[in-house]
Structure formats: structure tokens, C-alpha cells
OpenMM code with the backbone's topology and positions (N, CA, C; nanometers):
from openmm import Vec3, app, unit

residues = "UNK UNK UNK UNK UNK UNK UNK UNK UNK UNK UNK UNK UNK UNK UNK UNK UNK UNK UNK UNK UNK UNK UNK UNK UNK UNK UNK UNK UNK UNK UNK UNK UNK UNK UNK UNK UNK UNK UNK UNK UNK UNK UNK UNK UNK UNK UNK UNK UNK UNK UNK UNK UNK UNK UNK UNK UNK UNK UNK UNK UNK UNK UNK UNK UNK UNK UNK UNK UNK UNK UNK UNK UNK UNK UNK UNK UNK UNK UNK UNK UNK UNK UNK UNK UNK UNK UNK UNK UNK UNK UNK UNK UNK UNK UNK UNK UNK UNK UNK UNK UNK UNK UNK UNK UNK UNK UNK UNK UNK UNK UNK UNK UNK UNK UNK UNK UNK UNK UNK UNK UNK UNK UNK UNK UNK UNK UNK UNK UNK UNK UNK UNK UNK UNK UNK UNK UNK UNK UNK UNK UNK UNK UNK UNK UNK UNK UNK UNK UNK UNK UNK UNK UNK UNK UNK UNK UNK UNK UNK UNK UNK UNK UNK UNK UNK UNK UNK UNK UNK".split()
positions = [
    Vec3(-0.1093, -2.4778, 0.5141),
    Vec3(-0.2284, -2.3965, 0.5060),
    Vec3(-0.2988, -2.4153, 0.3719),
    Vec3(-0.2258, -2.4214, 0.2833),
    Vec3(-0.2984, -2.4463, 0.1146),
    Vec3(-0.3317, -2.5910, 0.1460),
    Vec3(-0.3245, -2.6794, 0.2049),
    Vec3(-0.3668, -2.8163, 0.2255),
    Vec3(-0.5038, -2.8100, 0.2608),
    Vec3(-0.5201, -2.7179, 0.3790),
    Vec3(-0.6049, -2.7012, 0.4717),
    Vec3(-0.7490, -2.6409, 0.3443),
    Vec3(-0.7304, -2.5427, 0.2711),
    Vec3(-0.7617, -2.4364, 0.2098),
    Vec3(-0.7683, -2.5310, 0.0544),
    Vec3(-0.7730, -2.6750, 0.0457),
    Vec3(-0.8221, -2.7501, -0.0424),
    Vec3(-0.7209, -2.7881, -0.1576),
    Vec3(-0.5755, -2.6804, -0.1132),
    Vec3(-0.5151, -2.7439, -0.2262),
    Vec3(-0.3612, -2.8008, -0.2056),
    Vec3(-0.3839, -2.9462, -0.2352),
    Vec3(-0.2523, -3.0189, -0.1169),
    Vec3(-0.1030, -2.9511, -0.2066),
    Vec3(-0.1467, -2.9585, -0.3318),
    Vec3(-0.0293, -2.9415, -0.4051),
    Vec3(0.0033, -2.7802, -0.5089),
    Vec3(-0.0425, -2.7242, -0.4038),
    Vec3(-0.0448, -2.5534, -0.4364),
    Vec3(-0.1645, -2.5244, -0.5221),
    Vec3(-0.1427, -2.4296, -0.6559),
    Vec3(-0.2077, -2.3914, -0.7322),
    Vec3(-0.1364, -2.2799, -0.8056),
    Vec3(-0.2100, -2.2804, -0.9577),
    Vec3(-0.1289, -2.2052, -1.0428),
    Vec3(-0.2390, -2.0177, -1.0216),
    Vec3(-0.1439, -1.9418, -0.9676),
    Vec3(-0.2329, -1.8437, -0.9790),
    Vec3(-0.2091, -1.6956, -1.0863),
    Vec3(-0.1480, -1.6995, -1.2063),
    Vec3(-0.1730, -1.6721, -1.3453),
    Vec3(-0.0495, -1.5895, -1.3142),
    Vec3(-0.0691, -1.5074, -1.4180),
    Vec3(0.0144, -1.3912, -1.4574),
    Vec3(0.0553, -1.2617, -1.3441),
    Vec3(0.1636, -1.2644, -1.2733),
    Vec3(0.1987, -1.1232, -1.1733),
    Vec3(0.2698, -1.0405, -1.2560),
    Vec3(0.2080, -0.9224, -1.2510),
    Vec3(0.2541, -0.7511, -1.3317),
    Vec3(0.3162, -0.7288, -1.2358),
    Vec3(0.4324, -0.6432, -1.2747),
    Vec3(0.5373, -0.5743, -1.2156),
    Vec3(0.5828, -0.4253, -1.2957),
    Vec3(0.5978, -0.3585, -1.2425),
    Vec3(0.6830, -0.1997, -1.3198),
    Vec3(0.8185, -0.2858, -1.3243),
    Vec3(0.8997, -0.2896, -1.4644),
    Vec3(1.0182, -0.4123, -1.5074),
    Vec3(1.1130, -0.3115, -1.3614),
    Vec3(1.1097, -0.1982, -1.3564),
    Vec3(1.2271, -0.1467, -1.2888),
    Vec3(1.2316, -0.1994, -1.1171),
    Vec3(1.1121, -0.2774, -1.1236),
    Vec3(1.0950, -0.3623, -0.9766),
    Vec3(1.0955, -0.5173, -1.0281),
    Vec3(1.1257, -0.5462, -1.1404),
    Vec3(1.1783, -0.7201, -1.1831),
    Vec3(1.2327, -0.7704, -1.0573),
    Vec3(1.3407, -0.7651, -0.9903),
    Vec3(1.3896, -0.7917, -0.9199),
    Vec3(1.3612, -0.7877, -0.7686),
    Vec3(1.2782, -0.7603, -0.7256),
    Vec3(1.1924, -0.7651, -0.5988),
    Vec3(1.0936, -0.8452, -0.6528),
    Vec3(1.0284, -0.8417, -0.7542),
    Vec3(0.9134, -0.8943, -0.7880),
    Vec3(0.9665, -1.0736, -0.8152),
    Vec3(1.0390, -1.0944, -0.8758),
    Vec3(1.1652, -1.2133, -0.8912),
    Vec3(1.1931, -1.2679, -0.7168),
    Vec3(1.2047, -1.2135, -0.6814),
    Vec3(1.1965, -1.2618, -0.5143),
    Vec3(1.0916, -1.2751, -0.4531),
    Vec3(0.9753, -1.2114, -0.4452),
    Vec3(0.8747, -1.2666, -0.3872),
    Vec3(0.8251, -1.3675, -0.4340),
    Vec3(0.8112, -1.3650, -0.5894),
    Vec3(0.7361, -1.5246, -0.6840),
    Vec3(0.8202, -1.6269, -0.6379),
    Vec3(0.9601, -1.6479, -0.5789),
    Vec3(1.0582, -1.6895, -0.5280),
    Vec3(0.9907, -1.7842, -0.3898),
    Vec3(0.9541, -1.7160, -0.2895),
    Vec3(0.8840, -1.7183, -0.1798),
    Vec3(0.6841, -1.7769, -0.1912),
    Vec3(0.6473, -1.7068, -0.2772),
    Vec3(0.5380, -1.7658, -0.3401),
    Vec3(0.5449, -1.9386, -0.3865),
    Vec3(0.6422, -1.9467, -0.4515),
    Vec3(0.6558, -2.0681, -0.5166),
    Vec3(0.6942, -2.1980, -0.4215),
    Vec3(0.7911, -2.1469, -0.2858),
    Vec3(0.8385, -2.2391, -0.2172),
    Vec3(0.7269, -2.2628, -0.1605),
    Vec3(0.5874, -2.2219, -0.1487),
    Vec3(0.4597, -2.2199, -0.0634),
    Vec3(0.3798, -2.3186, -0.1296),
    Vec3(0.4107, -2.3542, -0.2705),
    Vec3(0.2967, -2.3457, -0.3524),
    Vec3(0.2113, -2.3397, -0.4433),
    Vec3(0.2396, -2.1219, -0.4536),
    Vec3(0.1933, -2.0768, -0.5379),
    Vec3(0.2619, -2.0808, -0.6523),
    Vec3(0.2457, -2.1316, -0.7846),
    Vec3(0.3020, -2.1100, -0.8792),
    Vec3(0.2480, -1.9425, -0.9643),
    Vec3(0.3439, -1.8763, -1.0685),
    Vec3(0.3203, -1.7689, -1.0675),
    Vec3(0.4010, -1.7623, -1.2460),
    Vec3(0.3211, -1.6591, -1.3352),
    Vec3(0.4147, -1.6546, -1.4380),
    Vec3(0.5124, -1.4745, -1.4197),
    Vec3(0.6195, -1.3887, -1.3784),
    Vec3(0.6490, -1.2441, -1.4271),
    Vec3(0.5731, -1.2501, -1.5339),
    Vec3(0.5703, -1.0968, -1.5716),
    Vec3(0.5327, -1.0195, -1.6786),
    Vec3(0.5723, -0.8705, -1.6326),
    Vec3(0.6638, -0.8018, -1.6637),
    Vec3(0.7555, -0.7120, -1.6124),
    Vec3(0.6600, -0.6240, -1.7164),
    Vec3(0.6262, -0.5090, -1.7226),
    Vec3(0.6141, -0.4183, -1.8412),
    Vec3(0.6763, -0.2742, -1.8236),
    Vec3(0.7235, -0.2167, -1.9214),
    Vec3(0.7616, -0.0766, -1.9173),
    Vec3(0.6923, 0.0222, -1.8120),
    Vec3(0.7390, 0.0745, -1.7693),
    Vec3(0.6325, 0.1694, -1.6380),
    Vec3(0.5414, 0.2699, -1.7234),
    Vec3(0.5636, 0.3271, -1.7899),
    Vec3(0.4217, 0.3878, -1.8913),
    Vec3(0.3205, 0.2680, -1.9050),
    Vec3(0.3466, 0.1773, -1.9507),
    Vec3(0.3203, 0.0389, -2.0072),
    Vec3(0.1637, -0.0109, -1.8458),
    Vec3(0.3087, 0.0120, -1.7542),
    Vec3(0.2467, -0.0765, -1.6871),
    Vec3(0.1414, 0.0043, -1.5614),
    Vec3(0.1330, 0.1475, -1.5604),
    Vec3(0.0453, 0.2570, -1.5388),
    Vec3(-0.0624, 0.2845, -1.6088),
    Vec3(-0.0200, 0.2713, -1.7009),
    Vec3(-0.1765, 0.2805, -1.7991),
    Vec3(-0.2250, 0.1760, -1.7693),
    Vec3(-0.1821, 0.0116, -1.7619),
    Vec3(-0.2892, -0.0818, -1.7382),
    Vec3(-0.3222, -0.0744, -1.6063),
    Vec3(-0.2587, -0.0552, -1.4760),
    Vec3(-0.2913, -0.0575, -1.3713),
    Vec3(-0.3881, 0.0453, -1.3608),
    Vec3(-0.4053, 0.1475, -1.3971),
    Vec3(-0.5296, 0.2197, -1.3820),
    Vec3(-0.6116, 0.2364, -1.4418),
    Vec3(-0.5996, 0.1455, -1.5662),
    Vec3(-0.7264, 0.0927, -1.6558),
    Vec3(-0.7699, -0.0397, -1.6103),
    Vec3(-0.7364, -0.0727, -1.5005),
    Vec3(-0.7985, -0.2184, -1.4294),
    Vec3(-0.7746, -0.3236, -1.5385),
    Vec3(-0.6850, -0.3007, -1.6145),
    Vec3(-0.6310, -0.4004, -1.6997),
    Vec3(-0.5675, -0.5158, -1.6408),
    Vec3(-0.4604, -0.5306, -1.5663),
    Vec3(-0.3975, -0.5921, -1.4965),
    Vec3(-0.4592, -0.7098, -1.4073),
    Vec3(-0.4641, -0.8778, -1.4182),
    Vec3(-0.5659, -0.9708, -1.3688),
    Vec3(-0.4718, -1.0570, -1.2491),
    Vec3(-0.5031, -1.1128, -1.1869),
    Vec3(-0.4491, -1.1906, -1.0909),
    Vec3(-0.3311, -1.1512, -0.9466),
    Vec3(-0.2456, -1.0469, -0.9971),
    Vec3(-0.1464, -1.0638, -0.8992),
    Vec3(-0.0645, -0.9776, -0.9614),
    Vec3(-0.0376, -0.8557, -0.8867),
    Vec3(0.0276, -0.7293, -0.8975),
    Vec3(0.1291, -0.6793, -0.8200),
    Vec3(0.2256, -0.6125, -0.8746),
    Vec3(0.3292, -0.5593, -0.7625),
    Vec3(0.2639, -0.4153, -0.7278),
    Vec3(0.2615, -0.3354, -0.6586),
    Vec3(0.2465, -0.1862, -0.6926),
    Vec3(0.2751, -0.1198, -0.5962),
    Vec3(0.3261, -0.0085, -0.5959),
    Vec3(0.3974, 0.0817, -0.5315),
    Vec3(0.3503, 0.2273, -0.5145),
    Vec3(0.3137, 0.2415, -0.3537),
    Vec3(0.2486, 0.3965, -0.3790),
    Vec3(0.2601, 0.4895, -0.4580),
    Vec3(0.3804, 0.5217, -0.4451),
    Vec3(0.4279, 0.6358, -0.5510),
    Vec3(0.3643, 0.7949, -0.5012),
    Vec3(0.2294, 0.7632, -0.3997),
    Vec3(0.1362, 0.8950, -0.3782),
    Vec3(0.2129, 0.9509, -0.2531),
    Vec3(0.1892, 1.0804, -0.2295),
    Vec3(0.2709, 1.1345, -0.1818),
    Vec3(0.1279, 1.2545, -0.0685),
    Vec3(0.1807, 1.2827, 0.0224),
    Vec3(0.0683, 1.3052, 0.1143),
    Vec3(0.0398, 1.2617, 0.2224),
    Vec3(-0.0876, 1.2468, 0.2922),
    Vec3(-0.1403, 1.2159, 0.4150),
    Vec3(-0.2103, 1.0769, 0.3672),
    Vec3(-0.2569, 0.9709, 0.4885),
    Vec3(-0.3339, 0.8670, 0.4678),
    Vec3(-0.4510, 0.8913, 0.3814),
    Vec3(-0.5237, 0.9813, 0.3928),
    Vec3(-0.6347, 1.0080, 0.3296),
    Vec3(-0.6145, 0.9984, 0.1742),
    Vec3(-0.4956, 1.0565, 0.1268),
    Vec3(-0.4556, 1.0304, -0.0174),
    Vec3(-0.4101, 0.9172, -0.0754),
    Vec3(-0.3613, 0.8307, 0.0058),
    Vec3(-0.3418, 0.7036, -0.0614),
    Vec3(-0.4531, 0.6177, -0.0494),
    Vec3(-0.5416, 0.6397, 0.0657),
    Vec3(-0.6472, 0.5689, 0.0516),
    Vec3(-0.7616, 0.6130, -0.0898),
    Vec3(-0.7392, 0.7251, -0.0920),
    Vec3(-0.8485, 0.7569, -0.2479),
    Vec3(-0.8013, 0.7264, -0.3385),
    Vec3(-0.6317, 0.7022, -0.3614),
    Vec3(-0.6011, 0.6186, -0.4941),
    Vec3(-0.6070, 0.4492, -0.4961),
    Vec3(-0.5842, 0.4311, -0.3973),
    Vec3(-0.5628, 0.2336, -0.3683),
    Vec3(-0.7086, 0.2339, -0.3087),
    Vec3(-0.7514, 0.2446, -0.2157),
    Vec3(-0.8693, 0.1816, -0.1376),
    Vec3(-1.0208, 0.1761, -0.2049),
    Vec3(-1.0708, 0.3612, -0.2056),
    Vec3(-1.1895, 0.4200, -0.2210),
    Vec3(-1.2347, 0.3851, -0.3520),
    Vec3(-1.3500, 0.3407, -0.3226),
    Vec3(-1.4225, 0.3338, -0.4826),
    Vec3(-1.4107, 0.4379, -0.5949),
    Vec3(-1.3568, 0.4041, -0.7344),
    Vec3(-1.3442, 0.5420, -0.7599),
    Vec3(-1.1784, 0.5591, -0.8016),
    Vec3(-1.0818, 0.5133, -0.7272),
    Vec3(-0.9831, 0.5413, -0.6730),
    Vec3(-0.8831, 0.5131, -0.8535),
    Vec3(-0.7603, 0.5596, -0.8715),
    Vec3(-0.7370, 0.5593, -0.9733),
    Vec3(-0.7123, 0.4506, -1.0036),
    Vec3(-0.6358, 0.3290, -0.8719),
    Vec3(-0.5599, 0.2184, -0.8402),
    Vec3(-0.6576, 0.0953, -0.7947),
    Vec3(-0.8014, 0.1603, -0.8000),
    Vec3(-0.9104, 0.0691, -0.7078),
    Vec3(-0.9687, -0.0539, -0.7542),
    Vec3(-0.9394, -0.1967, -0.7999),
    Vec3(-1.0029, -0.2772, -0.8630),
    Vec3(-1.1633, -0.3183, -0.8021),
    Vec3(-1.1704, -0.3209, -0.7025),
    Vec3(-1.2734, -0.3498, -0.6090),
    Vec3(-1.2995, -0.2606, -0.4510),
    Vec3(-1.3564, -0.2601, -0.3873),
    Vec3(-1.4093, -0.1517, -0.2539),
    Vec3(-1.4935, -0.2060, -0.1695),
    Vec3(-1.4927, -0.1342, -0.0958),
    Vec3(-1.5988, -0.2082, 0.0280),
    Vec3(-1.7232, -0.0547, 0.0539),
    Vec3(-1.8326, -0.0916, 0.0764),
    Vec3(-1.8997, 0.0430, 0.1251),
    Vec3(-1.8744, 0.0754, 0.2272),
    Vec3(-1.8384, 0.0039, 0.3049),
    Vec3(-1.8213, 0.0453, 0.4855),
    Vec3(-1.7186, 0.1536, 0.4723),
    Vec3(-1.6287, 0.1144, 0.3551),
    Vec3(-1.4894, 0.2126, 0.3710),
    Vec3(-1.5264, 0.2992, 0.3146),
    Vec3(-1.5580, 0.3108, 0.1982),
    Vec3(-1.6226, 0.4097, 0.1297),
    Vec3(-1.6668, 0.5042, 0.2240),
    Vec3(-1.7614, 0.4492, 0.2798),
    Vec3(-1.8667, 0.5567, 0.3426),
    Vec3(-1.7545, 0.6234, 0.4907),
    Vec3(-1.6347, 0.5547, 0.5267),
    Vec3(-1.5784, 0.6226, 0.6023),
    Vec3(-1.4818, 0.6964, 0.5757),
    Vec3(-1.4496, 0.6636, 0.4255),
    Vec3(-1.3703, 0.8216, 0.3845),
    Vec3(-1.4353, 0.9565, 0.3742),
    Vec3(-1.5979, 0.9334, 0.2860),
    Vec3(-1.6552, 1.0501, 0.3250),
    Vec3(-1.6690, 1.1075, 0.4145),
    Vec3(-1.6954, 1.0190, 0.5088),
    Vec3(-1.7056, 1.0731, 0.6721),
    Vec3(-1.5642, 1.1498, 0.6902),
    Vec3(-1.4439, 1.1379, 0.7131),
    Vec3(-1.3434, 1.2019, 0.6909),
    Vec3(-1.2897, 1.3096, 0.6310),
    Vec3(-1.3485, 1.3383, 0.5362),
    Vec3(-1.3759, 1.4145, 0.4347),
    Vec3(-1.3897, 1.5056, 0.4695),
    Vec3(-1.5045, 1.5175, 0.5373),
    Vec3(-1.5692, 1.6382, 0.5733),
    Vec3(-1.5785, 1.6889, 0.6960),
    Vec3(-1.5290, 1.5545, 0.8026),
    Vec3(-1.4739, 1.5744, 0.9737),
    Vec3(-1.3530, 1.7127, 0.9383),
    Vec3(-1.4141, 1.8204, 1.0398),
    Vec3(-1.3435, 1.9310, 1.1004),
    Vec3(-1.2773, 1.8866, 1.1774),
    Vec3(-1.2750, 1.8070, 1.3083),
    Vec3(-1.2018, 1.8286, 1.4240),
    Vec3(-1.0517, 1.6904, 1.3646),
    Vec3(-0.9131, 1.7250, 1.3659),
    Vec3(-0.8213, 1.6704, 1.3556),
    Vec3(-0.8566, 1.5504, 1.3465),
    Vec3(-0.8679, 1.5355, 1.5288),
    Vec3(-0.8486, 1.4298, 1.5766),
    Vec3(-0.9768, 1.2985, 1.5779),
    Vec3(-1.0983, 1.3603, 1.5407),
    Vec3(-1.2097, 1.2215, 1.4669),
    Vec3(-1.1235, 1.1854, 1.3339),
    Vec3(-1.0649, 1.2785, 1.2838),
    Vec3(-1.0519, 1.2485, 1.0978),
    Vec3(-0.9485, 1.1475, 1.1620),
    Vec3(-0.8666, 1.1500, 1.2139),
    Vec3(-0.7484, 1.0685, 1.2432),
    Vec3(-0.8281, 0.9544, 1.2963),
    Vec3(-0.9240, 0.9122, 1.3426),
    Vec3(-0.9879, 0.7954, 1.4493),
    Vec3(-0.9988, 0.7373, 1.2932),
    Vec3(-1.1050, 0.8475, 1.2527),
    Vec3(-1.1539, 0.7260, 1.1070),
    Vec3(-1.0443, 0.6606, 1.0223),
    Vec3(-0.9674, 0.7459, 1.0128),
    Vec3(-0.8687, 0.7054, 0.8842),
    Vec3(-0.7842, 0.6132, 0.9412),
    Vec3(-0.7856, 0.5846, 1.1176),
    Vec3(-0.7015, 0.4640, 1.1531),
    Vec3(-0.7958, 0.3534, 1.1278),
    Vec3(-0.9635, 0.3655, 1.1860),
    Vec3(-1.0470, 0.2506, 1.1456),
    Vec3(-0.9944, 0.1991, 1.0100),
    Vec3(-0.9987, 0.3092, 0.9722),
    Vec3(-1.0231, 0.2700, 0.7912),
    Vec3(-0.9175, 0.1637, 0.7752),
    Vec3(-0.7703, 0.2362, 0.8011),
    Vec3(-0.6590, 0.1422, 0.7386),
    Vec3(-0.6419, -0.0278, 0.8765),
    Vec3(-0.7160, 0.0196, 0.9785),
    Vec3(-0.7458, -0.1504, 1.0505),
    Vec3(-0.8280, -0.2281, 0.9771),
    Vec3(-0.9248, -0.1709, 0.8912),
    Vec3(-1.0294, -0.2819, 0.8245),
    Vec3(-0.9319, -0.3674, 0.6979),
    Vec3(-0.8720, -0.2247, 0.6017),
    Vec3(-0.7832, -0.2625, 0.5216),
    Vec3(-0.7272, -0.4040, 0.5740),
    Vec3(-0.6253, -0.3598, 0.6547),
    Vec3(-0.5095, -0.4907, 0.7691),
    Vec3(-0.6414, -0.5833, 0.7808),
    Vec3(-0.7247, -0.5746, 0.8415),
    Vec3(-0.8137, -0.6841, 0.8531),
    Vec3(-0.8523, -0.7351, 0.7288),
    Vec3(-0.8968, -0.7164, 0.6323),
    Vec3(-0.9358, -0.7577, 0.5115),
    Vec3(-0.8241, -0.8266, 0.4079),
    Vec3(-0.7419, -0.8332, 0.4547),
    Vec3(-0.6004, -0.8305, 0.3585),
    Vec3(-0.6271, -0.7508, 0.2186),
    Vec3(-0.6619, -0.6230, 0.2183),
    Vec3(-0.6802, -0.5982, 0.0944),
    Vec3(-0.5640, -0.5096, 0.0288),
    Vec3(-0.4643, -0.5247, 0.0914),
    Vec3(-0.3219, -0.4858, 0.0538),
    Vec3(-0.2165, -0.6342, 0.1036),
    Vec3(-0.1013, -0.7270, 0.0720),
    Vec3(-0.0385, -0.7933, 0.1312),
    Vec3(0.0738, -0.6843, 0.1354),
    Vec3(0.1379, -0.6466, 0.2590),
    Vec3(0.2658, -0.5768, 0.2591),
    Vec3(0.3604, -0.6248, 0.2414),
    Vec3(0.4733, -0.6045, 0.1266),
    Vec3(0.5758, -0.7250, 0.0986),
    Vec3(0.7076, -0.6842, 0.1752),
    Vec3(0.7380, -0.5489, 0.1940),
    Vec3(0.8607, -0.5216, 0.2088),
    Vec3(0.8490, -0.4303, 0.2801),
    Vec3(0.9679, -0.3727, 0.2855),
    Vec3(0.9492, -0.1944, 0.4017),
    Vec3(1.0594, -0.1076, 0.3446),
    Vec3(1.0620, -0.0560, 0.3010),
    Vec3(1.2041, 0.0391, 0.2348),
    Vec3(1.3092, 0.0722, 0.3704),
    Vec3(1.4429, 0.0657, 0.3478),
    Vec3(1.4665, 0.0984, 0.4301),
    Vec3(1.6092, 0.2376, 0.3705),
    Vec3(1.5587, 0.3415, 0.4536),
    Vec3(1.6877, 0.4586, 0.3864),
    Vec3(1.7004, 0.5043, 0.5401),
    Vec3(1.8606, 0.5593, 0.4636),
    Vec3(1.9346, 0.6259, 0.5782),
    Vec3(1.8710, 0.7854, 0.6069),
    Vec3(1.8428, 0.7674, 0.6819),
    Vec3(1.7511, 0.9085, 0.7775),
    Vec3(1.8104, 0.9909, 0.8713),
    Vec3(1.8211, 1.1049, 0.8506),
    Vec3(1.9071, 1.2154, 0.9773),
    Vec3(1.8280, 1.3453, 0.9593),
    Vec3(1.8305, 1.4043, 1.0886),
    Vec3(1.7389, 1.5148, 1.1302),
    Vec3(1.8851, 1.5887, 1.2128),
    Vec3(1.8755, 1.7162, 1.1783),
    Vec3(1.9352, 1.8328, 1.2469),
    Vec3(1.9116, 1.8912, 1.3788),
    Vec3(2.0023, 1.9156, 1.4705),
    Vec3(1.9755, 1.9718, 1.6008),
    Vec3(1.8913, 2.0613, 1.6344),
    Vec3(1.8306, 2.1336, 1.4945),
    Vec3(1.7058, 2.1886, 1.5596),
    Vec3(1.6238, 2.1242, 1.5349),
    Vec3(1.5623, 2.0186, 1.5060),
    Vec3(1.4501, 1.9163, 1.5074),
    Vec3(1.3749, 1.9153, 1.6336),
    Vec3(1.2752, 1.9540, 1.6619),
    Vec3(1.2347, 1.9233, 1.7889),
    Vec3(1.1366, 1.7464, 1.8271),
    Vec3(1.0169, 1.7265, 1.7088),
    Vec3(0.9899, 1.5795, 1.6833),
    Vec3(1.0074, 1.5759, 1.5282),
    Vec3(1.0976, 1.4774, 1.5026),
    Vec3(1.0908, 1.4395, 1.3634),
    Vec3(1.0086, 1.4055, 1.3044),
    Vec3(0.9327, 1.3095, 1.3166),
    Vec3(0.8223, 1.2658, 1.2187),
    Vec3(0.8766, 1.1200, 1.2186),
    Vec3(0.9785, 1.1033, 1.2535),
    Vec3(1.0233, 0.9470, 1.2012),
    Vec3(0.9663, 0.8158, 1.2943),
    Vec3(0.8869, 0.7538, 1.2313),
    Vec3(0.8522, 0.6647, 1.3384),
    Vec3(0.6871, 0.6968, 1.3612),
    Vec3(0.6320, 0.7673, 1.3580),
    Vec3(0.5147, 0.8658, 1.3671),
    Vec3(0.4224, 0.7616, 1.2988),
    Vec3(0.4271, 0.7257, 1.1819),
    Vec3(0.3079, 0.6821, 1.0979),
    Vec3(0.3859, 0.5135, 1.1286),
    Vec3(0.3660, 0.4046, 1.1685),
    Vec3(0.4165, 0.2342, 1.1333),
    Vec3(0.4568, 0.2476, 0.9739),
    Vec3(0.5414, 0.2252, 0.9937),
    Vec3(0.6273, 0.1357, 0.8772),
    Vec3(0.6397, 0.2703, 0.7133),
    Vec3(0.6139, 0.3601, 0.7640),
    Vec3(0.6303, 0.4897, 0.7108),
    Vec3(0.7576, 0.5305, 0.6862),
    Vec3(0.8177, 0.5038, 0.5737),
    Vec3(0.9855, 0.5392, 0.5619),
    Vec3(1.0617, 0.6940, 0.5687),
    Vec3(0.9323, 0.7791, 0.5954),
    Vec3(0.9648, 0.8890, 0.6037),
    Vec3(0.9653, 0.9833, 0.7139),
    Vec3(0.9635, 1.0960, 0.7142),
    Vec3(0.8790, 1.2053, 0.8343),
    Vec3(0.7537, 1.2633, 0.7958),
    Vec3(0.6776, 1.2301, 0.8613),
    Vec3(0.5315, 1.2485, 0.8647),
    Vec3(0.4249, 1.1922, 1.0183),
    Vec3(0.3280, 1.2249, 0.9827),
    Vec3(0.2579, 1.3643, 0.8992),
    Vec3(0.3240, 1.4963, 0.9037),
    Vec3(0.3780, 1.5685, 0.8584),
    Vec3(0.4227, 1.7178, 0.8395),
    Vec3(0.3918, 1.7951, 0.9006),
    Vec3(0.3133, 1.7921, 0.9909),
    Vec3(0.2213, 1.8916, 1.0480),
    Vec3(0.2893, 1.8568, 1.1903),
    Vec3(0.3275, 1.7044, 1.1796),
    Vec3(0.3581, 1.7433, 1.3445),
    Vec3(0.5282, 1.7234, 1.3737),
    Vec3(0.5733, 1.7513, 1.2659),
    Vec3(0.7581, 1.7952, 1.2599),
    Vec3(0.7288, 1.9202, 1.3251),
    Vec3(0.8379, 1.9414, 1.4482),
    Vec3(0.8464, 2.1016, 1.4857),
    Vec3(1.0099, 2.0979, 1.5016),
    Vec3(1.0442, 2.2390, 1.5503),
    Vec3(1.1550, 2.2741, 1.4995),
    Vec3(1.1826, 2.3510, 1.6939),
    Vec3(1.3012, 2.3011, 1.7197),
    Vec3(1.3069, 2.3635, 1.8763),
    Vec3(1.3469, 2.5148, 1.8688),
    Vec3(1.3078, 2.5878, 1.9948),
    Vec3(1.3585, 2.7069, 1.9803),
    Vec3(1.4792, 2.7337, 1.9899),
    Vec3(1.5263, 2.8588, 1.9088),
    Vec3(1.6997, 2.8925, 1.9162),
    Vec3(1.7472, 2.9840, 1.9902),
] * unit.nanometer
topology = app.Topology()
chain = topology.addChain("A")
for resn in residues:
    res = topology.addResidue(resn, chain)
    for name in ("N", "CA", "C"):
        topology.addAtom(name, app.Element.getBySymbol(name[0]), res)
């Protein structure tokens, strides 16, 4: 594909930031990058270190980063996606303009239509590459009625919260 895409013998694509306490995931993907290709230099920095530049748009070429946000879709999209966003290097207006729309949608279930558009354009755009999927050991109690698990794709948790219920006793 890099043949195709003009470059027979890869290309050097600069410096990848990492939080150092993810060196080692980050060490494996440049791993995978490299057998492709891409050549890549680490640069691990302290996580204070490496928060302050990531949300001072300091950070150039090729980043590890990790939600860390905690919430509904709508919240990670205003830190990573939305113009504005703390995590946002670049945006699209289309999206933009469909978080507002969301925003301010009353009925559940439009806010949920948009915010799936939203994160299909994302997937369409590659404007996230997904590297990995966490995987933890998960157990729910006999009164669980729907967990949440499984609910959101590739969501390591239970969510959305709202639609965990609890059976009657």
C-alpha cells in the first residue's frame, strides 16, 4: 500500500509522544509501524510532561493517547473531536455543527442518532487509528438485570449507566 501511495521504501514519519508509563505499548506498535515501513523515533515524556504538551498542541507527528475521560460519548467527543476540545489538534465543521445539534436535542433517542453519525464520520475519516482494546476481567451480580457490558463496541466497561438496571427482588 505505501508503494501504491508513492513510497516504495516506506518513509520517515518523525517523532511519536507517548505518556513513558505507556513506553511499552507504544514500543510495540512503532514495532508494527516499522515492519510496514514506517520508520518512527519514541519520545516517552513524564505524564505531567506529556499533558501539558498534548493540550498545548505541542506534540507534532504521531501520538499515543489515551482517553482517560470518563462519561458518555458526547464527552469524549468535546475533548478529542470538537473544535475547541482540550485534546483537538484539528476538526471538521460538519462535526462540529453536529455536536451542537446534540447539545441541545431533548429527545434521547435523536441525541443518540447524532452522536452515532458523529463517531461513523470519525471511523470514516480515520481521525482516531484504534490500536488496542483493553481487556479486564468483568463480573456483574445476580441482581443485574442488563449490564451495560457490550452496550457501547469495544467499550471496556458498563455503559451508558442509564441503561444498567437492577432485577426485582
Amino acid at each position: 500500500m505505501l508503494a501504491e501511495a508513492g513510497h516504495p521504501n516506506g518513509f520517515d514519519a518523525g517523532e511519536f509522544y507517548c505518556d513513558a508509563s505507556y513506553s511499552n505499548v507504544a514500543e510495540a506498535l512503532l514495532d508494527n509501524l516499522q515492519a510496514v515501513g514506517i520508520r518512527t523515533k519514541l519520545r516517552p515524556l513524564e505524564r505531567a510532561a506529556y499533558i501539558e504538551a498534548y493540550s498545548h498542541k505541542k506534540l507534532k507527528n504521531l501520538l499515543l493517547g489515551g482517553s482517560g475521560a470518563f462519561g458518555n460519548a458526547a464527552t469524549r467527543l468535546e475533548a478529542f473531536v470538537v473544535k475547541g476540545g482540550a485534546y483537538v489538534y484539528g476538526s471538521y465543521p460538519d462535526i462540529d455543527t453536529l455536536y451542537q445539534q446534540q447539545a441541545i436535542e431533548l429527545n434521547r433517542n435523536k441525541r443518540g442518532e447524532i452522536l452515532d453519525t458523529m463517531q461513523q464520520l470519525i471511523a470514516e475519516r480515520t481521525v482516531y487509528a484504534p490500536i488496542w482494546q483493553l481487556g479486564f476481567i468483568n463480573g456483574v451480580g445476580p441482581r443485574v438485570g442488563e449490564s451495560g457490558f457490550g452496550l457501547i463496541t469495544d467499550f471496556a466497561y458498563t455503559g451508558p449507566f442509564e441503561d444498567i438496571t437492577i432485577k426485582d427482588t
